[in-house]
N, C-alpha and C positions, 0 to 999 in steps of 0.2 A: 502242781499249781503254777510253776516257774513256766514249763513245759507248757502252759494250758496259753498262759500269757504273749507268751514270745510266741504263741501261732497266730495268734488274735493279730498281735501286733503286724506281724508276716500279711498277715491279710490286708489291712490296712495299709499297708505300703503298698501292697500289690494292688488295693482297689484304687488308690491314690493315683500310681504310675498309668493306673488302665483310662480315669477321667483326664488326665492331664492330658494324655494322646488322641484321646477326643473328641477333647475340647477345641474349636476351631480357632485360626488365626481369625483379626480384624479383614483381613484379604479376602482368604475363605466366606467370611459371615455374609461378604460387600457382594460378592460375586454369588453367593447362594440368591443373597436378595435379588439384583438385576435378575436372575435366570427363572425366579419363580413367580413374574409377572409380567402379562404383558398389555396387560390395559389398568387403568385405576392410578393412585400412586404407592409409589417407590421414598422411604423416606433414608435417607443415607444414617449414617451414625455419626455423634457431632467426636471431633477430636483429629487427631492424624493417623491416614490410612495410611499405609505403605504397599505399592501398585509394583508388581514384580513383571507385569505385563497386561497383555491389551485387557481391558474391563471392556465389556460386549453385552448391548441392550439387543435383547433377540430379535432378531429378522422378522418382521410381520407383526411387529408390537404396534399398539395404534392408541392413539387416545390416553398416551404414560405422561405421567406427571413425577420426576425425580427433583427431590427436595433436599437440599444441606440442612444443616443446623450447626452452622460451628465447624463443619467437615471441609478438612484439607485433605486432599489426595496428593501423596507423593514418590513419585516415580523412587525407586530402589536404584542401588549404585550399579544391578544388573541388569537394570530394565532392559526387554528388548518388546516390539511393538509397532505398527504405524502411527498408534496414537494412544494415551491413556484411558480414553474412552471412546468408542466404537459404537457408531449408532448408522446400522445400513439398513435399507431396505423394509422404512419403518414409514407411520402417517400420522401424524400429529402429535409427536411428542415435544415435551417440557423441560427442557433443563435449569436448575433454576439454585441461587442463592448457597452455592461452596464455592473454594479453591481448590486449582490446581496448580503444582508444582511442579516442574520436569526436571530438577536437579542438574539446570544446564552446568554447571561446572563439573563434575565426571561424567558424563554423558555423551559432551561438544566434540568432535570429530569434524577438520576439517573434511568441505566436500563441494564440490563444483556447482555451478548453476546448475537446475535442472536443463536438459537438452527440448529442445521444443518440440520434436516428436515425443515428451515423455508428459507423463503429469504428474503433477507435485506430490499429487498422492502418494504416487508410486518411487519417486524420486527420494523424496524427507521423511527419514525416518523418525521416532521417536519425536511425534510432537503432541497437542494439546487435546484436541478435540477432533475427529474427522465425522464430520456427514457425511456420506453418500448414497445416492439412490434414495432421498428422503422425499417424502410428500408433506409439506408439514413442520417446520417443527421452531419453539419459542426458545431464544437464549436470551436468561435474562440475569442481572446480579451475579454473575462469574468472574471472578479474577484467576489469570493468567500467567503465572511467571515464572521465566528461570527453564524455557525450553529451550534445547536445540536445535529445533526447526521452527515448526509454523504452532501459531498456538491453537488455530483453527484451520479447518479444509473444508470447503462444501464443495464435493463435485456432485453433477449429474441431478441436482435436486431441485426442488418448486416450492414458492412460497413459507422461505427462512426467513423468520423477523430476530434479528438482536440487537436488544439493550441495554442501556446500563453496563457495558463487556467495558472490564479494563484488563489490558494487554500493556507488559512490562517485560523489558529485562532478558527478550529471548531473540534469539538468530543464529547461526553459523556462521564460519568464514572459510573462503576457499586456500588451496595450497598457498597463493600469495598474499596470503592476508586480509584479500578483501571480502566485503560485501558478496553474497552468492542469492539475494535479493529473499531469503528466509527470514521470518522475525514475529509476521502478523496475522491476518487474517483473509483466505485465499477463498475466491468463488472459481469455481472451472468447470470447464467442458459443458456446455450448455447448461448452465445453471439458470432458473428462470425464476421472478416475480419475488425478489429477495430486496431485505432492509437491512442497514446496520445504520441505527442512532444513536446519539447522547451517549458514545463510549467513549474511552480517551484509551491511548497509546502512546506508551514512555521508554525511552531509550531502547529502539529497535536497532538489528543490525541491518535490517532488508527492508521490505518494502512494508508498509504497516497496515494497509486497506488495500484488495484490488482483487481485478479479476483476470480471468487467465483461460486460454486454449490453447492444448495441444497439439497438433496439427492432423487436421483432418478433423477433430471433434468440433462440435456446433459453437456457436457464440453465446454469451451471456445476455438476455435480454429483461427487460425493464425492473433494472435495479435502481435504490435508490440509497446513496452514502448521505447523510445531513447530521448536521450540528455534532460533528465526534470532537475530539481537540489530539493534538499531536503534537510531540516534542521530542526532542533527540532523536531524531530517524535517520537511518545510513542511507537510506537512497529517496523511495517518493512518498510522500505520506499516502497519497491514493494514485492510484495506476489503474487505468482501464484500459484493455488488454482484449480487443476480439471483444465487440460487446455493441450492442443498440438497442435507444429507447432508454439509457442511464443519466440520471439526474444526480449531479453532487452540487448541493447545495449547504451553504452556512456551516459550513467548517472552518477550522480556525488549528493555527500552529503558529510553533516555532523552533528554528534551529532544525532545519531539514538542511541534510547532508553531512550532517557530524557523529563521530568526530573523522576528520580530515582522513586519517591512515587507514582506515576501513572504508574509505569509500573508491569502490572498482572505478577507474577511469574513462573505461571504456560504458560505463551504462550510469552518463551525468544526474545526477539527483532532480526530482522536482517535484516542486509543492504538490501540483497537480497531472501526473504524467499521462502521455497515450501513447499504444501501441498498435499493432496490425490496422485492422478494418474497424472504425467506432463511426457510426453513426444517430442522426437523429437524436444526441445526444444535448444536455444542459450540464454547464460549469457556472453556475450564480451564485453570487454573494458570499462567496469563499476568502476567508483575510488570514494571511500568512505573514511572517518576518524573517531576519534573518536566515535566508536560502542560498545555501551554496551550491548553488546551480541555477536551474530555471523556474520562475516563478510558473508557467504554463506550459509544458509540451505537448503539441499537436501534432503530433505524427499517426497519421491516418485517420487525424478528428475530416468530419467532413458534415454536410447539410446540418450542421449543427449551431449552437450557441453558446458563448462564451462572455457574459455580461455582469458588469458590476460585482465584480473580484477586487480585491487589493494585496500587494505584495510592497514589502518596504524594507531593504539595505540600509543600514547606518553606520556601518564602519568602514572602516578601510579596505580597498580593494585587494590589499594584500593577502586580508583573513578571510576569502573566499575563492582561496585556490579553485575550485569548480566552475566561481562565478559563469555566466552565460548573459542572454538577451534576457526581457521578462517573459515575453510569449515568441513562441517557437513553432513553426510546420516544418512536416517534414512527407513524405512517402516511402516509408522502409518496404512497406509491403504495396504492390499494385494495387490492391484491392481500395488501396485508403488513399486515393487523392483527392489533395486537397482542391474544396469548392466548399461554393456557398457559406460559408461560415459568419454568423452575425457577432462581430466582437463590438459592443459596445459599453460603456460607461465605467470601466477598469479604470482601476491606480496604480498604474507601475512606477515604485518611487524607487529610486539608489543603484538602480544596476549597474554592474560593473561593466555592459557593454550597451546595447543596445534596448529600444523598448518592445520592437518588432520585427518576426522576420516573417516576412511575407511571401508565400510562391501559393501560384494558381490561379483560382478565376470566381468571379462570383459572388466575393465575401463585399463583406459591407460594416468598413473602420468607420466607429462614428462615438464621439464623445468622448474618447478617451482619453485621460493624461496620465502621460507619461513622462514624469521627473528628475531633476538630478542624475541623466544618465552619463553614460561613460566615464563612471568615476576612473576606471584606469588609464584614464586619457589619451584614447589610439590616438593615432594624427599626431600629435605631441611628441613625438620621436622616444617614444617609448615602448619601445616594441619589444624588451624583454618579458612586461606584465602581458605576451601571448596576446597581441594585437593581429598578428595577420595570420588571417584564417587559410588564406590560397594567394599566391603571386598574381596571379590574375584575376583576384575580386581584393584591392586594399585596403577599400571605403567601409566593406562590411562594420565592422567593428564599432566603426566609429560614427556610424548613422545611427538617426534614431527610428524612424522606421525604412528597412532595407528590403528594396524588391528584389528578390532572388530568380536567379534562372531554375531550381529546383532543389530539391534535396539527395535522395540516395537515386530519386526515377527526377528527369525532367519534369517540370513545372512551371514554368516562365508564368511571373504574375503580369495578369493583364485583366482587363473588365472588371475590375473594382473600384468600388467607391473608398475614399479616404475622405474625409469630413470632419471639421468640426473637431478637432482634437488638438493638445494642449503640450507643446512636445518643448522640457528644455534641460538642459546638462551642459556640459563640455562640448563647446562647436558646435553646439544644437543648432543655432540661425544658420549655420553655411551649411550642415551637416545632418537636416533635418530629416527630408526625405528623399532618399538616394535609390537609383536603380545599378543595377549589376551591370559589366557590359553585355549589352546583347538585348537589353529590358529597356526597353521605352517607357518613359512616365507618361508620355500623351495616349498612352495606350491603355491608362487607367484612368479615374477619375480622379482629381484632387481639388479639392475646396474649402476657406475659409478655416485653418490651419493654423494653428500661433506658434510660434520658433523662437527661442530666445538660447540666450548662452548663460541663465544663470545655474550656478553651480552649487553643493551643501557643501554647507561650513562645516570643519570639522573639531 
C-alpha cells in the first residue's frame, strides 16, 4: 500500500513538473497572440509584460486592431531589439490604449548622433515603437517612457495618424554628455500624408517631434504637427528636416533646451526648428516660452509661411546660456535658400539678442512685434555675455532685425518688404534695423516701422 502510494505520488510530481514546462511565459502567450492574426483584433493581456525582445506584428497583416486593457509592456534588463514593437510592411493597422516602457536606466548606452547618410532606424537601437513600410496605421492612447532612443520611428510609410501619444522620460547621450537629438518621435525617408495631435512630450533628451532624411532618401510630404504640448526638451520641440507641404500649427511649450549640460552646442535648441530643404510649408499660431535658444529656425524654410506664433523670455539672460535671435535663416543645405517667406503677426518678446535675422529675397516682414529684445545688452560693452558674433559684422547682436549677407551659402537680403512692425529692447531706436556690411537697406523695402528703447523690468 505504502509502495502503491509513493508511486502515485511520483506520478504527481512528475505530471506536475511536465504542466509547469508547458505552461507558457506572459512573453510567449503575447507573442503567440501577435503571430496568430493578422486581420480582426488582437487584444493584449492587462498587467506587466516583460519584452526580452522585438514583439513583431506580421508582415502583410491588414485591417488589425491591437487593444491594451491595463497592459504594460516592459523591456527586460536584456532586451536587445530595434524596437519593442515592430509593425512592417503592414495596411491599416491599430494600436491603441497600453504602455510601454524601455527601462531607459539599464538599457542607456552612450552613442553619437546618427550620421546623415544613416537612418535613425538603423542607427537607435532599443526604442519604442517602429513603423515601417506601413500603409496605414492609427496610434492612439499609448504612453511612452523610460527609452533609450526614440519612442517612435515612422520610416518609409503613408497615411499615419497619432493621438492622444504621451512621450516621457526617454533619449540618450553622446560620449560628451550631450544631446545625440534621440528622445521622441521620428518621421523619415519619405514618409507621406502623416498626423500627430493633441500628444504632449515631457522631459526629452533630443528632439521631441520631427522629421528626417537620410541622404539620398525622399523627403517627408504633407504632414501635419497641431495642438501637441511640450516641456523639458534637450534640443527642438519640433524639427522639420527635408520635408514640403508640412503644417505645424497651435502647439504650445515650455522650457526647450533644458537642462543646460545636455544640451550639444553645436546643434542650438528651438522651439520650432528647420533643416535641409522644407518648402511650401506653414508655422501658425504656435506659443512657446522660456527657450534657450531660438524661438524659430529657418534654415532651408523657403516659399513658405511663418505667421502669428509667440515666443516669450522672462528671465535673465544669463539663464539662457543657448539664448539666440527669435526667428532665424540660414542655408546649410543649397537646396533651401532662403526666399519668399511670409512672416507675418508673430510675438517675439525677451530675446536675449535679436528679434530677426534676415538673408535673401522675397519674403514679406509685416506686423510683427518684437519686444524687449537684447536683454544681454550688446553695444553696452558687454561682450563677455557672447555679443560679437564675427569682427566684421559687430552690430549683429545688437539689432533688432539684422540683414545678413548669408548664412553657411551666400544670401544678401535684398527685395523685401519690412512693414509695419513693432520693434523695441535695449537700443532698439538706434539699433532697430541694421544691415551687414556689404547689405544696403535701400535695397529692400522699409516702412512705417516703430523703434523704441523700452526695456523689461526685472
Amino acid at each position: 500500500m505504502d509502495r502503491g502510494v509513493a508511486k502515485v505520488a511520483r506520478s504527481v510530481v512528475l505530471l506536475l513538473v511536465f504542466l509547469a514546462a508547458c505552461k507558457k511565459s506572459p512573453e510567449e502567450d503575447l507573442r503567440e497572440r501577435l503571430a496568430s492574426r493578422t486581420t480582426g483584433t488582437i487584444n493584449l493581456p492587462p498587467g506587466v509584460v516583460e519584452v526580452s525582445r522585438e514583439l513583431r506584428v506580421p508582415p502583410g497583416a491588414h485591417d488589425l486592431d491591437i487593444v491594451g486593457s491595463g497592459t504594460i509592456l516592459k523591456a527586460t534588463d536584456d532586451f536587445k531589439g530595434r524596437a519593442m514593437l515592430v509593425v512592417d510592411g503592414t495596411r491599416n493597422v491599430r494600436l491603441r490604449d497600453f504602455t510601454l516602457d524601455g527601462n531607459r536606466v539599464v538599457l542607456e548606452k552612450q552613442l553619437g548622433a546618427a550620421p546623415s547618410e544613416t537612418s535613425l532606424r538603423d542607427h537607435f537601437p532599443n526604442n519604442g515603437v517602429l513603423l515601417d513600410g506601413v500603409q496605414g496605421a492609427e496610434v492612439s492612447n499609448l504612453t511612452l517612457a523610460n527609452f533609450a532612443n526614440l519612442a517612435i520611428v515612422v520610416g518609409r510609410s503613408s497615411k499615419v495618424r497619432m493621438h492622444h501619444v504621451r512621450v516621457e522620460d526617454s533619449g540618450s547621450l553622446d560620449s560628451q554628455g550631450h544631446s545625440n537629438g534621440s528622445g521622441g518621435v521620428a518621421f523619415e525617408d519619405g514618409s507621406t500624408d502623416f498626423e500627430v495631435r493633441s500628444s504632449t512630450f515631457h522631459r526629452l533628451r533630443g528632439n521631441a517631434l520631427w522629421t528626417r532624411s537620410a541622404t539620398g532618401a525622399p523627403r517627408q510630404q504633407n504632414g501635419l504637427f497641431a495642438a501637441n504640448r511640450f516641456d523639458a526638451i534637450g534640443r527642438d520641440a519640433i524639427l522639420i528636416w527635408h520635408a514640403s507641404r508640412m503644417r505645424v500649427e497651435e502647439n504650445t511649450g515650455a522650457r526647450i533646451g533644458y537642462p543646460n549640460e545636455a544640451v550639444d552646442p553645436l546643434a542650438q535648441p528651438a522651439a520650432i526648428g528647420t533643416f535641409g530643404n522644407v518648402d511650401h510649408s506653414t508655422y501658425a499660431k504656435n506659443q512657446f516660452e522660456e527657450v534657450n535658444g531660438k524661438c524659430i529656425d529657418l534654415d532651408g524654410f523657403h516659399d513658405g509661411i511663418v505667421m502669428r506664433n509667440q515666443c516669450a523670455d522672462r528671465r535673465l539672460p544669463d539663464e539662457y546660456p543657448f539664448g539666440h535671435f527669435g526667428i532665424v535663416m540660414n542655408n546649410s543645405d543649397p537646396a533651401g535658400q532662403p526666399a519668399n517667406i511670409e512672416i507675418t503677426g508673430n510675438v517675439i518678446d525677451g530675446m536675449k539678442y535679436g528679434g530677426l535675422f534676415l538673408i535673401g529675397s522675397g519674403h514679406r516682414v509685416m506686423g510683427n512685434r518684437f519686444e524687449h529684445l537684447n536683454k544681454a545688452k550688446c553695444g553696452g560693452g558687454k561682450e563677455n555675455r557672447g555679443c560679437l558674433h564675427a569682427k566684421d559684422e559687430p552690430k549683429m547682436f545688437e539689432s533688432g532685425i539684422y540683414l545678413g549677407r548669408g548664412g553657411a551659402h551666400r544670401a544678401v537680403a535684398r527685395a523685401n518688404l519690412i512693414r509695419d512692425n513693432t520693434i523695441s529692447g535695449y537700443k532698439m531706436e538706434t539699433h532697430c534695423i541694421v544691415a551687414a556690411p556689404g547689405v544696403s537697406l535701400q535695397a529692400n523695402t522699409l516702412g512705417a516701422n516703430t523703434c523704441s528703447d523700452f526695456e523689461m523690468a526685472h
